[in-house]
C-alpha positions in Angstrom: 2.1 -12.6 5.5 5.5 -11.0 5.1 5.7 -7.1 4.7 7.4 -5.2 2.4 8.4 -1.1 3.1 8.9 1.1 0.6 10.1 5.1 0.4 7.9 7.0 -1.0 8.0 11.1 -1.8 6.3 11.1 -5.0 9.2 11.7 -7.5 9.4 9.5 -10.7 11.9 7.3 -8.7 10.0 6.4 -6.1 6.7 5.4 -8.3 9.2 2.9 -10.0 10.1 1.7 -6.5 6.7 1.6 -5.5 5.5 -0.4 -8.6 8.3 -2.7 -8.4 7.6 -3.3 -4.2 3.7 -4.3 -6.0 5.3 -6.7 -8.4 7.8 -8.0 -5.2 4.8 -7.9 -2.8 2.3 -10.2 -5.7 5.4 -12.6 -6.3 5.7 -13.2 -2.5 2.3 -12.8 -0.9 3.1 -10.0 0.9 1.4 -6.6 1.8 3.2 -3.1 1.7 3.6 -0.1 3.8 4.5 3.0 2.3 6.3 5.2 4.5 7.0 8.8 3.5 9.4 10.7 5.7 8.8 14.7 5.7 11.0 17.5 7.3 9.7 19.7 10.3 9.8 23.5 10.0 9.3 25.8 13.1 7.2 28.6 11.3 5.5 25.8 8.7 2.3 27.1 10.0 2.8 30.5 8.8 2.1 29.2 5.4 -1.3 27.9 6.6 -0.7 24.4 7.1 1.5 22.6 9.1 4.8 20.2 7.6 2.1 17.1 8.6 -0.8 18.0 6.5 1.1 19.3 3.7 3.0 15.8 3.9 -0.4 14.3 4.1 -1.4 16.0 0.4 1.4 14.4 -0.3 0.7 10.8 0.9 -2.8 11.4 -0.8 -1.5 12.2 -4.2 1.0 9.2 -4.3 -2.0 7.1 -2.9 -4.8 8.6 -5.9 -1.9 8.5 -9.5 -0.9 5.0 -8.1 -4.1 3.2 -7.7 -4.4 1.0 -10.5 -1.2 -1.2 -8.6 -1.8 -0.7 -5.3 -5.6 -2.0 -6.2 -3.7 -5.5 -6.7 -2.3 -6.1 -3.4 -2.8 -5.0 0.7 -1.5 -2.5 1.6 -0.9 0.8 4.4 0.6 4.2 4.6 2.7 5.5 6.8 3.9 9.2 7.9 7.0 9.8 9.7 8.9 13.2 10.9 12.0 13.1 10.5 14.1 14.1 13.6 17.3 12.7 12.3 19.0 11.8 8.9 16.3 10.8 6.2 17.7 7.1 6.7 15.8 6.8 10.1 12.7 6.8 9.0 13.3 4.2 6.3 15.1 2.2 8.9 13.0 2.5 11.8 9.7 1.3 9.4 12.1 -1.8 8.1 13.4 -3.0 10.9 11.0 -6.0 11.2 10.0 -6.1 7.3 11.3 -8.8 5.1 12.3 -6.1 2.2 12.7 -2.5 1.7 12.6 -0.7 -1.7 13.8 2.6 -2.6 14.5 4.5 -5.8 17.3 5.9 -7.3 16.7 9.2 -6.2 14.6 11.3 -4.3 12.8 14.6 -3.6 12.3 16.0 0.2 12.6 13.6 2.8 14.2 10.7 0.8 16.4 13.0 -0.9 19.8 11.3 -3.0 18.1 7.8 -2.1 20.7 6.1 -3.8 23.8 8.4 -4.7 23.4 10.9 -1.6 24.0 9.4 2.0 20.4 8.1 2.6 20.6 5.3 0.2 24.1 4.1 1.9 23.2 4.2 5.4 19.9 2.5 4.3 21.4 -0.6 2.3 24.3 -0.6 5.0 22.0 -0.4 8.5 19.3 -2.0 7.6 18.5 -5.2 9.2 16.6 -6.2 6.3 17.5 -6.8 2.7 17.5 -3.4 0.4 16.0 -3.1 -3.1 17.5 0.1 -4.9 15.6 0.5 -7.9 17.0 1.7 -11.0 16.5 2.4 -14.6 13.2 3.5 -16.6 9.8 1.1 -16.2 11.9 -1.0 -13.9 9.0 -2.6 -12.5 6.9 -3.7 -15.9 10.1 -5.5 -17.0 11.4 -7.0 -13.6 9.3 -10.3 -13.9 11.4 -11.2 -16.6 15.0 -9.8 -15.2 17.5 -12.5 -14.7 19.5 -12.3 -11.9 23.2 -11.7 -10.9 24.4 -12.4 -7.7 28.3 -12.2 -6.1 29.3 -14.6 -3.7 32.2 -15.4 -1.7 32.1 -17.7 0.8 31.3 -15.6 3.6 28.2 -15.6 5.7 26.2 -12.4 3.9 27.4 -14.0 0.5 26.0 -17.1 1.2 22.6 -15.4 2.6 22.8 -13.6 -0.9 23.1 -16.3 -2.6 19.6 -17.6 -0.7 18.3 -14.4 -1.6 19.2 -14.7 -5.3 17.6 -18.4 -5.5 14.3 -17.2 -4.2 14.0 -14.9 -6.5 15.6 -16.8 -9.6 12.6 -19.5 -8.6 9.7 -17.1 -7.5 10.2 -15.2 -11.3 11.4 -18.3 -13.1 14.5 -16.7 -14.7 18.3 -17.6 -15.1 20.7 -17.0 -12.2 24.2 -16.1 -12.7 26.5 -16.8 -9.5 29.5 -15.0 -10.0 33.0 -15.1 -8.5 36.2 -13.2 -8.2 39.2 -15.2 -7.1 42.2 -13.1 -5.5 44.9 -12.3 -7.6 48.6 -11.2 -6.5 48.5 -6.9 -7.5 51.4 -6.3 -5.2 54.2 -4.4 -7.0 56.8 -6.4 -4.7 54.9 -10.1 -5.5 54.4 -8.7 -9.2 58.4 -7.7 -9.5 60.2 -11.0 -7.9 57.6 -14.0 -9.2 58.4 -15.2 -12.6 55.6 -15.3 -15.4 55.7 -19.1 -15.1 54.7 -18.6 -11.3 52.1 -16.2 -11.6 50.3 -18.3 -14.3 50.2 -21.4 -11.6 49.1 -19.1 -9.0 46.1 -17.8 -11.3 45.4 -21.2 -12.5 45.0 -22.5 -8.6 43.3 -19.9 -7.7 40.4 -20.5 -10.7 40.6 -24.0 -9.7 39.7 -23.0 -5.6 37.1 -20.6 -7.7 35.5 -23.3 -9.4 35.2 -25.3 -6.4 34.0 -22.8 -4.2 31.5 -21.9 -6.0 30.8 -25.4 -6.6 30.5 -26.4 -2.5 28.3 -23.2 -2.0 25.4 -24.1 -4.7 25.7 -27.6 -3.2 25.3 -26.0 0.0 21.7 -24.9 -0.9 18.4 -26.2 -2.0 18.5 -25.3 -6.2 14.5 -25.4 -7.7 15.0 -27.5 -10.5 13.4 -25.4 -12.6 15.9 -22.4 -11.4 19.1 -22.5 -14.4 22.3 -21.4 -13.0 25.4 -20.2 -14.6 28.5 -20.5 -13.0 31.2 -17.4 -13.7 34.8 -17.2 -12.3 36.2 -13.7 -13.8 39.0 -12.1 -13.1 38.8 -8.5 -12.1 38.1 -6.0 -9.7 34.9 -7.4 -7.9 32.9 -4.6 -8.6 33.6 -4.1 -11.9 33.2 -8.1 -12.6 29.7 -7.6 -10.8 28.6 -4.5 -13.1 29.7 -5.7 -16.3 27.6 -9.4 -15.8 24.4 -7.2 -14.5 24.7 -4.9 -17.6 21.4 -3.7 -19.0 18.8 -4.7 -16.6 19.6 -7.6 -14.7 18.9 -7.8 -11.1 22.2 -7.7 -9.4 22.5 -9.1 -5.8 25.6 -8.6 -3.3 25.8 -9.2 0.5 26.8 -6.3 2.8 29.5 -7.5 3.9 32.2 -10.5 3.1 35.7 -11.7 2.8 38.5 -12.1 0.0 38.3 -10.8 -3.1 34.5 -10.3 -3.4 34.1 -9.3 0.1 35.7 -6.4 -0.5 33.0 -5.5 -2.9 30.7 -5.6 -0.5 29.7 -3.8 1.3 32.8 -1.4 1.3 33.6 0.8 -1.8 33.0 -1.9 -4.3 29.6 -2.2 -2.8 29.0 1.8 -3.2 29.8 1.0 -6.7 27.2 -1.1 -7.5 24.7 0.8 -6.3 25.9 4.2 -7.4 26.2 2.7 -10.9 24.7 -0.3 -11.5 22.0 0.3 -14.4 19.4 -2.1 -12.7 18.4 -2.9 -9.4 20.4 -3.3 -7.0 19.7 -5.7 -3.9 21.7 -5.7 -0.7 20.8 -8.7 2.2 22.2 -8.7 5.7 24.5 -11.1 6.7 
């Protein structure tokens, strides 16, 4: 049975990651460990408890006003002190799981999830895919999300693109495979090529799109039942990523690439789509 981690620290954000990690865990099969990560204090005890049992009350709350969901599949909890960044306790519980989900944002030990450093260093170091779970009631509306991934010909775009698949055929939904082809921005290029030129450099560079995009989906096994839309957009990579996952679709990149769309991931353009992509957002290792 594969295993799912989730963060968990009882804000609003992380129930939405933890009902989504439910809906993941009943599509796959899969049983989840919640891990909450809570801060030590020297002189906690002189408050009557120590940082552990109040993070226990904690753990038990989550546990009790999430019950309903957690009723439908297996699953454990998990306490860790955190003696380093907050990311460490997220990565250490991942590192042989076959997802991790986190929300947005967070309160005490998962603080900034998403926007702060933890989210980052978790989508970037972890050496399993990332779920970054956005937007309101994310999880009752993700079995019918479509799905939006970037690809580039590199080895973590093509693992995304596997990614992507599995889930387009686990929820039954469209997938859109999307691709940026590199266009000349240099001033210098810009100032000596004629407008004749430039339009035959853009139109070969769509065409090597087209038929990248083309080898890569042959490249893979395709459900049949899974319908796939091809998109070669000019653009800033990031910005050609956002605007397809608009709303609520699921939105896929790899953490790192080449060209174009490599540089979207998972270097600033990939910060971007997590810091303001309106859905989910899911990173896989190359």
């Amino acid at each position: 049975m594969s295993r799912i981690v989730v963060g968990v620290d009882g804000s609003p954000q992380s129930d939405r990651a933890l009902r989504w990690a439910v809906l993941e865990a009943e599509l796959r099969d899969a049983s989840i460990e919640l891990v909450h990560g809570f801060e030590i204090h020297p002189h906690a005890g002189m408050f009557g408890r120590t940082d552990r049992e109040l993070a226990e009350v904690l753990m038990d709350t989550i546990i009790e006003r999430n019950t309903p969901v957690l009723d439908r599949i297996k699953w454990t909890a998990t306490l860790m002190p955190l003696l380093t960044a907050p990311a460490s306790a997220l990565l250490d519980a991942g590192e042989d799981a076959d997802l991790i989900v986190v929300g947005s944002r967070g309160l005490g030990g998962f603080a900034e999830l998403v926007l702060g450093s933890t989210g980052y260093r978790t989508a970037a170091h972890a050496s399993a895919p990332v779920a970054v779970i956005r937007g309101d009631d994310a999880a009752e509306r993700d079995g019918r999300r479509e799905l939006v991934v970037g690809v580039d010909g590199s080895r973590a775009g093509r693992r995304a693109l596997r990614w992507a698949l599995d889930e387009a055929a686990r929820r039954g939904v469209r997938l859109t495979v999307a691709h940026s082809p590199f266009e000349p921005m240099d001033p210098a290029v810009l100032s000596v090529a004629s407008q004749q030129q430039l339009e035959r450099y853009r139109q070969a560079a769509h065409d090597e799109a087209h038929q990248l995009v083309d080898s890569l989906l042959g490249g893979v096994d395709v459900m049949p039942d899974v319908t796939i839309d091809r998109v070669v957009r000019s653009g800033p990579p990031a910005k050609v990523l956002l605007d397809l996952a608009a709303g609520d679709r699921l939105l896929v990149v790899g953490t790192r690439g080449r060209g174009a769309l490599g540089r979207a991931v998972f270097g600033w353009g990939s910060h971007q789509c997590l810091q303001h992509g309106t859905g989910p957002v899911g990173t896989s290792r190359p």
